[in-house]
C-alpha positions as CSV (number, residue, x, y, z in Angstrom):
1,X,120.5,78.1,33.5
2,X,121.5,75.0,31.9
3,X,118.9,72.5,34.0
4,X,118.6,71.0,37.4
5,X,121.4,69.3,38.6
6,X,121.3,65.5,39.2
7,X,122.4,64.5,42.0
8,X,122.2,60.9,44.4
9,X,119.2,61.8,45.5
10,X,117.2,61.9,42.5
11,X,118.4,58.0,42.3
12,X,115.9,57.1,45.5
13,X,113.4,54.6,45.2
14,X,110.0,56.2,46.3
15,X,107.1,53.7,47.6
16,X,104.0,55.3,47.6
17,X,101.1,53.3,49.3
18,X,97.2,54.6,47.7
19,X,96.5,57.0,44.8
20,X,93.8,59.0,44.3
21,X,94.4,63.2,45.5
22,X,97.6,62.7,47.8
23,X,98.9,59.5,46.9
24,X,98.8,60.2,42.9
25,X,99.8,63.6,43.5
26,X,102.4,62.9,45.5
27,X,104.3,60.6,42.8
28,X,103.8,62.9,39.5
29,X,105.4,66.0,41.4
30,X,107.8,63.6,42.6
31,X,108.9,62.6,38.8
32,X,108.9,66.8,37.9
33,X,111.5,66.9,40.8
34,X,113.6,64.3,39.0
35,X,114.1,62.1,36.3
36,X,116.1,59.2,37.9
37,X,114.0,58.4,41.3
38,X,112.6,54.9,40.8
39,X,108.6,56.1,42.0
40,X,106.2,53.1,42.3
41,X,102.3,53.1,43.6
42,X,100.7,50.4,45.0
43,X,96.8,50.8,45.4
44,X,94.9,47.9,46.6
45,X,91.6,48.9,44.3
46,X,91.2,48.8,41.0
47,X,91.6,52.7,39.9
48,X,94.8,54.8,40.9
49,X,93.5,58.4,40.5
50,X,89.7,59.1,40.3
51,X,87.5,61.7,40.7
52,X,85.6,60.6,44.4
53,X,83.6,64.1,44.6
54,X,82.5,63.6,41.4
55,X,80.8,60.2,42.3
56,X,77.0,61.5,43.7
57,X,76.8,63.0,40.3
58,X,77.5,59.6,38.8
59,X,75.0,58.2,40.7
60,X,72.7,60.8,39.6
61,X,73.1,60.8,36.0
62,X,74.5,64.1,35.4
63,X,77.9,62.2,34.7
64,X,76.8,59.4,32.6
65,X,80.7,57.9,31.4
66,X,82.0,56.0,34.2
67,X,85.2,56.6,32.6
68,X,84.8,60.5,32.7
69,X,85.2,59.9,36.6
70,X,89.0,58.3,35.6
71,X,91.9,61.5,36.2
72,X,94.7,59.2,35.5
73,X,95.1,55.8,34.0
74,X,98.0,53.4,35.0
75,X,99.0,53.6,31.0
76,X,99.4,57.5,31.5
77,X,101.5,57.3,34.5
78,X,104.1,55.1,32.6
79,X,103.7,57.2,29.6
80,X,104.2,60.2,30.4
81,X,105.2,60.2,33.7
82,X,107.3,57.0,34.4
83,X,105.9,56.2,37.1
84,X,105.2,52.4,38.0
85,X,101.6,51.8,38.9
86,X,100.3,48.6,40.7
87,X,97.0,48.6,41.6
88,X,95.1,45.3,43.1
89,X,98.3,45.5,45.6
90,X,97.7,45.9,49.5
91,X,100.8,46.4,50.6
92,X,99.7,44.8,54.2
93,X,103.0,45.2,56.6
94,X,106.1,48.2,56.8
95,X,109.6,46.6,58.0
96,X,111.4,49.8,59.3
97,X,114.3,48.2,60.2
98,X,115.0,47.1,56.9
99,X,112.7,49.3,55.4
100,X,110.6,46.6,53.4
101,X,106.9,46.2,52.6
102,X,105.1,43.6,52.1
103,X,102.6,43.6,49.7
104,X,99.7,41.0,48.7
105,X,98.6,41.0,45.3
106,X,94.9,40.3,45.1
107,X,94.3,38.8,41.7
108,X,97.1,35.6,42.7
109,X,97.1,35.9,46.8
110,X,100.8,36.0,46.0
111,X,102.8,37.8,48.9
112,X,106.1,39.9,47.4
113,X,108.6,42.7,49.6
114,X,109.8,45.6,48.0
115,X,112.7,47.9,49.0
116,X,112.7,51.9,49.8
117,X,114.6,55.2,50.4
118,X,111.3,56.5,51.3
119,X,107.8,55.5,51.6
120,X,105.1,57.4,51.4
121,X,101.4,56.6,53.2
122,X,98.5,57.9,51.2
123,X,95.8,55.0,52.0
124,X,92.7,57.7,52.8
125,X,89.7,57.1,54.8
126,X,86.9,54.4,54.8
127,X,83.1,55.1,55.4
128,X,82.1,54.9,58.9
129,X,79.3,51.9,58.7
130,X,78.4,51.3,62.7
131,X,77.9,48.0,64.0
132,X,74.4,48.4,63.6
133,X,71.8,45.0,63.7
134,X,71.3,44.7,59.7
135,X,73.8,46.8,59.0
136,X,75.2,44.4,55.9
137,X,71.9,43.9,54.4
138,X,71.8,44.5,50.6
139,X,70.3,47.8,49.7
140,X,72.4,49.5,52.5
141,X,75.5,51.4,50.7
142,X,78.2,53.8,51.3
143,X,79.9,56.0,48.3
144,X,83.4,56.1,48.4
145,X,84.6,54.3,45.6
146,X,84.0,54.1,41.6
147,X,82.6,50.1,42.2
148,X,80.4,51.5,45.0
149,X,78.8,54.3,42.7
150,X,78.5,51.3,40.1
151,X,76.6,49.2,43.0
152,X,74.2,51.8,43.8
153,X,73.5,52.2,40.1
154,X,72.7,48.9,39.5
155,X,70.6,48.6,42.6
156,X,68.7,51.6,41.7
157,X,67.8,49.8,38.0
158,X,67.4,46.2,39.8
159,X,65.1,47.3,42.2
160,X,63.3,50.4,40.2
161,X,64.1,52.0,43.8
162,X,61.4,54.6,44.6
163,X,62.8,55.4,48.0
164,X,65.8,56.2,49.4
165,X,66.8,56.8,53.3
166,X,70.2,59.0,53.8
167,X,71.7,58.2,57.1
168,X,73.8,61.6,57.8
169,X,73.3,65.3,56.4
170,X,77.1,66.2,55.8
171,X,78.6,67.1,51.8
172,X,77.7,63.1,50.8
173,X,74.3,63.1,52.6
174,X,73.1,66.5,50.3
175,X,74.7,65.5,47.6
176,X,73.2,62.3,47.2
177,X,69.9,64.0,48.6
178,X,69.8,65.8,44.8
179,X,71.1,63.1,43.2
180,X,68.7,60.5,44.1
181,X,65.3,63.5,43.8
182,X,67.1,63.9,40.0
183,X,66.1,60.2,39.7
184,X,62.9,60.4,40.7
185,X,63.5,59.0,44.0
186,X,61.9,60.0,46.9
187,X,64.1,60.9,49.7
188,X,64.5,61.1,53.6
189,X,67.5,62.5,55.3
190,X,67.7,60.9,59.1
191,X,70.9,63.6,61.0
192,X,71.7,62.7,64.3
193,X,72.3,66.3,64.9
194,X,70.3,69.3,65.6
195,X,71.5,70.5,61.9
196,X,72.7,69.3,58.5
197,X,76.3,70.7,57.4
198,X,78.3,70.2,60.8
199,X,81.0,72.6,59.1
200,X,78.2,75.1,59.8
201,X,76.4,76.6,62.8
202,X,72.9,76.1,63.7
203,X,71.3,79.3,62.6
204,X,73.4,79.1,59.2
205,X,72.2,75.7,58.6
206,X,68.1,76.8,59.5
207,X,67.7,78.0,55.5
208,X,69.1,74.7,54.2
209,X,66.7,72.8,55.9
210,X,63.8,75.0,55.0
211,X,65.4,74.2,51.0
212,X,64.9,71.1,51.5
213,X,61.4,70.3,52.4
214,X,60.6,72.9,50.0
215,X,62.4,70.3,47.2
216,X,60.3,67.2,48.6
217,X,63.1,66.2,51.6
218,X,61.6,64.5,54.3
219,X,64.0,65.9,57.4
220,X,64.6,63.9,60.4
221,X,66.9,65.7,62.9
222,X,68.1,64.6,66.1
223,X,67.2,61.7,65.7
224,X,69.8,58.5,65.3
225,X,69.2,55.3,63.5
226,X,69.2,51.9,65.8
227,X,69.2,49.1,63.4
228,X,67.7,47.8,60.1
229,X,65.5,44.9,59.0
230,X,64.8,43.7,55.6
231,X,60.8,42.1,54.6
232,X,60.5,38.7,52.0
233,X,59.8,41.5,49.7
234,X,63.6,42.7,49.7
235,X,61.7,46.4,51.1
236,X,64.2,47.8,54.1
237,X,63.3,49.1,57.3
238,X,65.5,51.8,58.9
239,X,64.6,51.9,62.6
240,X,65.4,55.0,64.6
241,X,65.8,55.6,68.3
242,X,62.9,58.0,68.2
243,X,60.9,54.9,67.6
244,X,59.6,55.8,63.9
245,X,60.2,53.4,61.0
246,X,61.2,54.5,57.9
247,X,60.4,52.2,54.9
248,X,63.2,52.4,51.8
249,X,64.0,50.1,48.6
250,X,67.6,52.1,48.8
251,X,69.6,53.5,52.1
252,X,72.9,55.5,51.9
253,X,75.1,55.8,54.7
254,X,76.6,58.8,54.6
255,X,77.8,59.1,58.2
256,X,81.5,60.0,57.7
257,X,85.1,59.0,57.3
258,X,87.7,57.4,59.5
259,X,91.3,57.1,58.6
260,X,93.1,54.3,57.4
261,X,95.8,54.0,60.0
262,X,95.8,50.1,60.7
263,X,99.2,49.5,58.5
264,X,100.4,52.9,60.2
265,X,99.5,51.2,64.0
266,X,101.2,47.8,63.1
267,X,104.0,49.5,61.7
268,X,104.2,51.7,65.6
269,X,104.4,55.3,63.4
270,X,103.0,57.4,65.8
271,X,99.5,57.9,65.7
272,X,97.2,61.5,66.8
273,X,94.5,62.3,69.6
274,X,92.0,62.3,66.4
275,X,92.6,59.2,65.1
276,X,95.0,60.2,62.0
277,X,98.6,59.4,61.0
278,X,100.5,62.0,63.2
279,X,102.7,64.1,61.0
280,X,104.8,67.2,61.1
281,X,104.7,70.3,58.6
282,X,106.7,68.3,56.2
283,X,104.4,65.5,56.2
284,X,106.8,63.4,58.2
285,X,105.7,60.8,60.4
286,X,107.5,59.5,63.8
287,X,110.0,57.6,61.1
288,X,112.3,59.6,59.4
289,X,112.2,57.5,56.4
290,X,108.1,57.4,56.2
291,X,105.9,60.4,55.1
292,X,101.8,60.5,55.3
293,X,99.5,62.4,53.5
294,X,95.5,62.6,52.7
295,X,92.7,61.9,54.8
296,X,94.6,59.5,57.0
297,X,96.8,62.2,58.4
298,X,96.4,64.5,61.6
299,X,97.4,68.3,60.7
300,X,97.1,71.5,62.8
301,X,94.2,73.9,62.0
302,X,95.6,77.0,60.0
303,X,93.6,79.2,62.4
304,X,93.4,77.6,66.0
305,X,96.6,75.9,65.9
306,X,94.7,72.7,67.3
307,X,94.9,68.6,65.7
308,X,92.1,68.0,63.1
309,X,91.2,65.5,60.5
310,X,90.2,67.2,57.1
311,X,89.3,64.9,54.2
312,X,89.5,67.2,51.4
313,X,91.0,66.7,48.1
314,X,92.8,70.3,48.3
315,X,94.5,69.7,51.4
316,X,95.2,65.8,50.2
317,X,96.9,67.4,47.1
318,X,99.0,69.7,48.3
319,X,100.2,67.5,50.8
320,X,101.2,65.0,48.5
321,X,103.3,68.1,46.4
322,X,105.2,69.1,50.0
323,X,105.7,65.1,50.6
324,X,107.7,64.7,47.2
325,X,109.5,68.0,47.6
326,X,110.6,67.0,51.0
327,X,111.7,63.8,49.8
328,X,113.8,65.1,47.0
329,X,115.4,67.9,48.7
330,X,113.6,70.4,49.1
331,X,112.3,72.5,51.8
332,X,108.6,73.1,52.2
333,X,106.3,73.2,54.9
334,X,102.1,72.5,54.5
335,X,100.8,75.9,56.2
336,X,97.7,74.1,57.9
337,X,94.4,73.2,56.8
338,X,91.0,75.5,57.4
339,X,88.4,73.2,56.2
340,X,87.3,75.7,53.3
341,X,84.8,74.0,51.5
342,X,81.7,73.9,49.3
343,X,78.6,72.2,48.6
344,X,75.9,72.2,46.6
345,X,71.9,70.9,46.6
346,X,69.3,71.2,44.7
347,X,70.1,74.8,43.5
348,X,71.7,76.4,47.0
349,X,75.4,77.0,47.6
350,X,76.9,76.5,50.6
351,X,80.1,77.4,51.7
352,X,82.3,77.8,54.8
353,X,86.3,78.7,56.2
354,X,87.7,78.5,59.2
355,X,86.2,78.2,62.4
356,X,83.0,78.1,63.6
357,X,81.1,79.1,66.8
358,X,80.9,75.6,67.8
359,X,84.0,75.1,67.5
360,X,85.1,77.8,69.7
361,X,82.6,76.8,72.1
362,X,84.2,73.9,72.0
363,X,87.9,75.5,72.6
364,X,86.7,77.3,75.4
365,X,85.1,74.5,77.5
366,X,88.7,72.5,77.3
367,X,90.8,75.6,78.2
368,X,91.2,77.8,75.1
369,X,89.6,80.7,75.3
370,X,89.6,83.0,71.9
371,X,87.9,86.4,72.8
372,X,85.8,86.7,69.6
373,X,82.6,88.5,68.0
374,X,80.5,87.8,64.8
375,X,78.0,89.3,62.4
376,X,75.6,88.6,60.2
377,X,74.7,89.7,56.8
378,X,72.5,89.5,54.0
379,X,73.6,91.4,50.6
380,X,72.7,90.6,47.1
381,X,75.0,88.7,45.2
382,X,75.2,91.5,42.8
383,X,73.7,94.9,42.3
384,X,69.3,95.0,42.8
385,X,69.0,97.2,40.1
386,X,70.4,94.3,37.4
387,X,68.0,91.4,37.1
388,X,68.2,88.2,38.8
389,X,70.1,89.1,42.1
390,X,69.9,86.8,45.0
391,X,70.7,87.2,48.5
392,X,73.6,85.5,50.6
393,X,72.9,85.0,54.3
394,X,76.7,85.2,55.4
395,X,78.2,84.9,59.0
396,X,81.6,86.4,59.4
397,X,83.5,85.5,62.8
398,X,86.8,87.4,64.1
399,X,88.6,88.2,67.0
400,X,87.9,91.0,69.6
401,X,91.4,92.2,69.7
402,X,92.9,92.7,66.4
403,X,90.3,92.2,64.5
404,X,91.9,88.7,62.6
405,X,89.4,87.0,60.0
406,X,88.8,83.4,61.9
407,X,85.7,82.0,59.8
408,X,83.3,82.4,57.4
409,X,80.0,80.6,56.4
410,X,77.5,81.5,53.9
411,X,74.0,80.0,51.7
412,X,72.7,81.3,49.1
413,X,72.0,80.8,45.2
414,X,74.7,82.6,43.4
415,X,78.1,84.1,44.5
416,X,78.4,82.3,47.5
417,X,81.9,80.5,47.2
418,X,83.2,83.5,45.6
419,X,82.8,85.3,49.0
420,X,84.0,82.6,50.8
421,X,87.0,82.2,48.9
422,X,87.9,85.5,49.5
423,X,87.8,85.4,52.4
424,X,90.0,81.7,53.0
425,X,92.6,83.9,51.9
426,X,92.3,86.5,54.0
427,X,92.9,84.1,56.6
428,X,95.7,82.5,54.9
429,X,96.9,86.1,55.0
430,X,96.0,86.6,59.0
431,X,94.2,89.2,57.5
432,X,91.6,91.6,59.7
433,X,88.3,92.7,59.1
434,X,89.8,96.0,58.0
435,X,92.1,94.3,55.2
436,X,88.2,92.9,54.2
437,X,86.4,96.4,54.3
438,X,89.4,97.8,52.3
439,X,89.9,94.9,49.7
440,X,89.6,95.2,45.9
441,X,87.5,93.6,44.3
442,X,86.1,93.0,41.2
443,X,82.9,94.4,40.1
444,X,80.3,95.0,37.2
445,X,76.3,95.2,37.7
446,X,76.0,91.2,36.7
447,X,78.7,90.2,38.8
448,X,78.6,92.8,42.4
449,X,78.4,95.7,43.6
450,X,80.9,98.7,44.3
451,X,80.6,97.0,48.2
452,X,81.1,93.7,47.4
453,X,79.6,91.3,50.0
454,X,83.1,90.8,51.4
455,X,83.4,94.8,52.0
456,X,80.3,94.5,53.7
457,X,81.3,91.7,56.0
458,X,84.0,93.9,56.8
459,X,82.7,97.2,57.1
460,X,80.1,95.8,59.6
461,X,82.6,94.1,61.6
462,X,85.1,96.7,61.9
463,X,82.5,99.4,62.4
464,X,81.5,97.1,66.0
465,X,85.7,96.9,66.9
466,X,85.5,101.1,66.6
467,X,82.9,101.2,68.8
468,X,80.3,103.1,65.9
469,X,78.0,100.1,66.1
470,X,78.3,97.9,69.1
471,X,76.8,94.5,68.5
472,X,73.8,93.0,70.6
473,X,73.3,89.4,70.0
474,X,69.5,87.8,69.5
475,X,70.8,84.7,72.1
476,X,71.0,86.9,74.8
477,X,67.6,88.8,74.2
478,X,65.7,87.1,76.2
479,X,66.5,87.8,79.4
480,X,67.8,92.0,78.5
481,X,66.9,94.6,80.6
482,X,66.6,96.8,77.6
483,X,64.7,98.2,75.0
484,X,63.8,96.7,71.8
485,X,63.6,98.9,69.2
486,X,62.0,97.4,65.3
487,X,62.9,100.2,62.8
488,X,61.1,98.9,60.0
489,X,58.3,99.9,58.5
490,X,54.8,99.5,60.1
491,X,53.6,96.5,57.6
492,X,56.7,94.7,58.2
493,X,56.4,95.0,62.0
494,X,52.7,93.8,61.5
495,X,53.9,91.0,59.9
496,X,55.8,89.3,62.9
497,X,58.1,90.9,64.8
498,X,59.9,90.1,68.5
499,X,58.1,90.3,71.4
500,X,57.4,93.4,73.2
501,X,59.4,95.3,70.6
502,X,58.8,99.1,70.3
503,X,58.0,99.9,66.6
504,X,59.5,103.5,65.1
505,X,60.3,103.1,61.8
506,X,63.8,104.2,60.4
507,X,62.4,107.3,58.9
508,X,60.7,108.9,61.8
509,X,63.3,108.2,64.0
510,X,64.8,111.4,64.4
511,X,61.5,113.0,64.8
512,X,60.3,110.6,67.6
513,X,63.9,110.7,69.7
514,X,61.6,111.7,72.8
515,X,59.4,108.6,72.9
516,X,62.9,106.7,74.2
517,X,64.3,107.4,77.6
518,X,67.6,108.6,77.3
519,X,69.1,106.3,80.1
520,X,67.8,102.9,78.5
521,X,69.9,100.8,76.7
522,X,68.4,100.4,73.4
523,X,69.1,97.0,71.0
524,X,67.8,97.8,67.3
525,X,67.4,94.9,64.4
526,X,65.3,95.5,61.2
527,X,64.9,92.6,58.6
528,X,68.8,92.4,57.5
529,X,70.4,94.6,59.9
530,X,71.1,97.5,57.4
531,X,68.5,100.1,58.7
532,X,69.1,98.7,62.3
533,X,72.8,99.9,61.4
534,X,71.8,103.3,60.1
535,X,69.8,103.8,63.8
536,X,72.1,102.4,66.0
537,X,74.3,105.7,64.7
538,X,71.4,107.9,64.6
539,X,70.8,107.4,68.7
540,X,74.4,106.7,69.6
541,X,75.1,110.3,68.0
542,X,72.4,111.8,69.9
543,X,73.5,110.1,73.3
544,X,71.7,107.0,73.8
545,X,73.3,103.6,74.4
546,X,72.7,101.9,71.5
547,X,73.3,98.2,69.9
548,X,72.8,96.5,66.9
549,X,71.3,93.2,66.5
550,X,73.2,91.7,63.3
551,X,71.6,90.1,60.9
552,X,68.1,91.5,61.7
553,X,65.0,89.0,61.3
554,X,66.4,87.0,58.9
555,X,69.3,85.7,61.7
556,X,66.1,85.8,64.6
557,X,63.9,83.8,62.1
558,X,66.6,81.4,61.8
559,X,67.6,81.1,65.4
560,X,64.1,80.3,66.5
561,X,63.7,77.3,64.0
């Protein structure tokens, strides 16, 4: 094969409005496509490609060269890839008639138009920052940017900051959390919600806050902040509708993201239910001629089929690839998005894919109702009989029917987004829980066992969809007609167990089979859910109706908190 042919459209002129994942992305596949497309960007800060997850740990001195943080630099884009790069530009009005922008260049205030085949919109998202009394106080930041990191740096070293509020307990919120504790800073996390980590449930988010008090967070949840004031002193104080004060040199918002659609809107591109730049699987917007990509686009979930806004670099940078492809004829479609993602503080993993309960809660109460079941686990994260293995608490959620992988979530300390990765492409896959219990996967003592975690997950859910061990669930215990039965040992059941519980442990069960009455149905948990497996089949094979509770204590513990 002698080379790509060239052909007229390798001669388009490719406007790509914002760098960074999808934007830079976007333009360097774009020039591997072809050699003779004229591919400008226009970024209105400062820094075309940079590495924005990487700015907590900027903040926190565990990246201490600013220029570290820098993935691309203008020069290496016209180097190597020929690719124009103006940044200072805000390209502030689209002409789709005559398919023109108009861009304002911020060092002169000079306005210019520049011509395309096809435009590309990658401008991303902007902190939320609510319009709060005080809100624009100094002291009072939000990280998205390399100058914002630099801001909060230099504040931190004007002000010798001792304390720090975090408004919000999402990725940003934790991250900073260890970040700012690294520097000797004390720090308070205020979450509106019942729970850190919205991309997990409740009881999967109950350990993480437990971690952090443990690592000198004070935790605030439920509980939303009204306003902020500021003393002679410079000292600021966030205000919360609880009524409490909380009294910090340094406060973070770390609330969310919201697109940037407002050139999208005046331009009339269609815009989604969410909020985003409405596109199709080609990254198309309502104009033929425009494409969108990053977090200021609407895509469908991968596993519900339903409009979400995901800003994450993955997603951003593939779309960008599937943009340029499209653009230079090709044919390629972006599969979805599942919101697999990862986060780390203060020594805990956390990890999740997919959906969540809430989120099918959530389905259900506007109309769509997925018929599904979930368990609870808690394996090592390799063998116990090689030193230093941890446990992961993982939560595995599929569907009744078939059995088709929907989310994952787990916390732990090692081996955590190993599992979940697994398992993110399993659902890419539309794989079951009986592809899970049958996958192969790696293993030595230091790395996992012959049952890796993932097996598990499987093996537990699949053994519930063949009937062997029905699932009970610990929401729904408190108002049972039935017997609870603890199989652990006597000292464990000393130690705390559920209320009005029956205590045989595992190992005398098959002796004690005629303390039960045969016509009772009988829910079994143990600390993990392992020995409550193990009983479940001993009574089920001698004819009692039997459940499991999954996840034993450790899920009730978390529940209850």
């Amino acid at each position: 094969m002698k080379g790509d042919k060239a052909s007229d459209r390798d001669k388009t002129r490719i406007l790509i409005v914002g760098g960074v994942a999808g934007g830079a992305s976007c333009a360097a596949r774009a020039r591997r496509l072809s050699e003779r497309a004229e591919i400008i960007i226009f970024e209105r800060g400062p820094y075309v490609s940079f590495a924005n997850c990487g700015l907590p740990y900027y903040v926190g001195d565990v990246i201490t060269d600013e220029e570290k943080l820098i993935v691309a630099t203008p020069e290496l884009f016209r180097e190597r890839f020929n690719i124009q790069i103006r940044t200072q530009s805000n390209v502030i009005a689209i002409d789709r008639n005559k398919r023109e922008i108009e861009v304002e260049d911020l060092r002169t205030s000079a306005k210019y138009r520049e011509k395309y085949d096809a435009l590309v919109l990658a401008p991303g998202a902007t902190p939320v920052r609510p319009p709060l009394p005080g809100i624009n106080l100094p002291g009072i930041h939000s990280l998205r940017t390399i100058p914002d990191s630099r801001n909060i740096r230099d504040w931190i070293t004007r002000r010798n900051a001792k304390r720090a509020v975090i408004v919000g307990g999402g990725f940003v919120g934790l991250e900073m959390a260890e970040n700012l504790l690294r520097r000797g800073i004390s720090v308070t996390i205020i979450e509106m919600q019942d729970h850190v980590m919205p991309a997990l449930d409740y009881e999967m988010a109950a350990p993480i806050h437990d971690h952090l008090i443990t690592n000198g967070v004070s935790l605030h949840l439920e509980d939303a902040v009204t306003g902020f004031e500021q003393n002679d002193a410079g000292d600021l104080t966030v205000k919360t509708k609880s009524g409490e004060d909380f009294i910090a040199d340094l406060v973070i918002l770390a609330i969310g993201v919201r697109p940037e659609v407002d050139l999208a809107k005046r331009a009339g591109l269609e815009i989604g239910e969410k909020g985003g730049i409405r596109v199709d699987d080609r990254m198309q917007t309502s104009d033929r001629h425009v494409w969108a990509v990053g977090d200021a686009v609407e895509v469908r979930d991968f596993v519900s089929g339903e409009w979400k806004l995901i800003p994450l670099a993955g997603p951003a940078n593939r779309q960008g690839r599937i943009a340029a492809g499209n653009i230079l004829g090709r044919d390629f479609t972006f599969r979805g998005v599942q919101a697999t993602a990862v986060c780390g503080v203060l020594g805990m993993t956390i990890a999740s894919t997919g959906l969540t309960e809430n989120e099918l809660a959530r389905f259900k109460k506007g109309g769509c109702d997925i018929d599904y079941e979930k368990v609870y686990l808690s394996p090592g994260h390799h063998v116990d009989y090689y030193p230093g293995q941890s446990t992961i608490y993982m939560k595995l959620i599929f569907s009744k029917d078939e059995g088709r992988v929907l989310g994952a979530q787990a916390v732990g300390q090692q081996g955590v987004e190993r599992r979940i990765d697994v398992i993110a492409t399993a659902i890419q896959s539309n794989a079951t829980v009986y592809d899970l219990e049958e996958a192969e996967l790696c293993y030595a003592p230091q790395y996992g066992a012959a049952k890796d975690p993932v097996n598990i997950a499987g093996m537990v859910a699949a053994n519930t969809l063949r009937g062997d061990a029905p699932l009970a669930h610990w929401e729904d215990i408190e108002n049972a007609d039935v017997l609870i039965l603890d199989v652990r040992d006597p000292a464990e059941y000393q130690s705390g167990h559920v209320k009005g519980a029956l205590s045989i442990p595992l190992n005398e069960l098959r002796s004690r089979l005629h303390e039960l009455q045969p016509g009772r149905e009988i829910w079994t948990y143990c600390a993990a859910g392992q020995r409550s497996y193990y009983a479940t089949r001993v009574l089920r094979l001698n004819g009692f109706n039997a459940r499991n509770l999954p996840g034993g204590m450790d899920t009730f513990n978390n529940m209850a908190r």
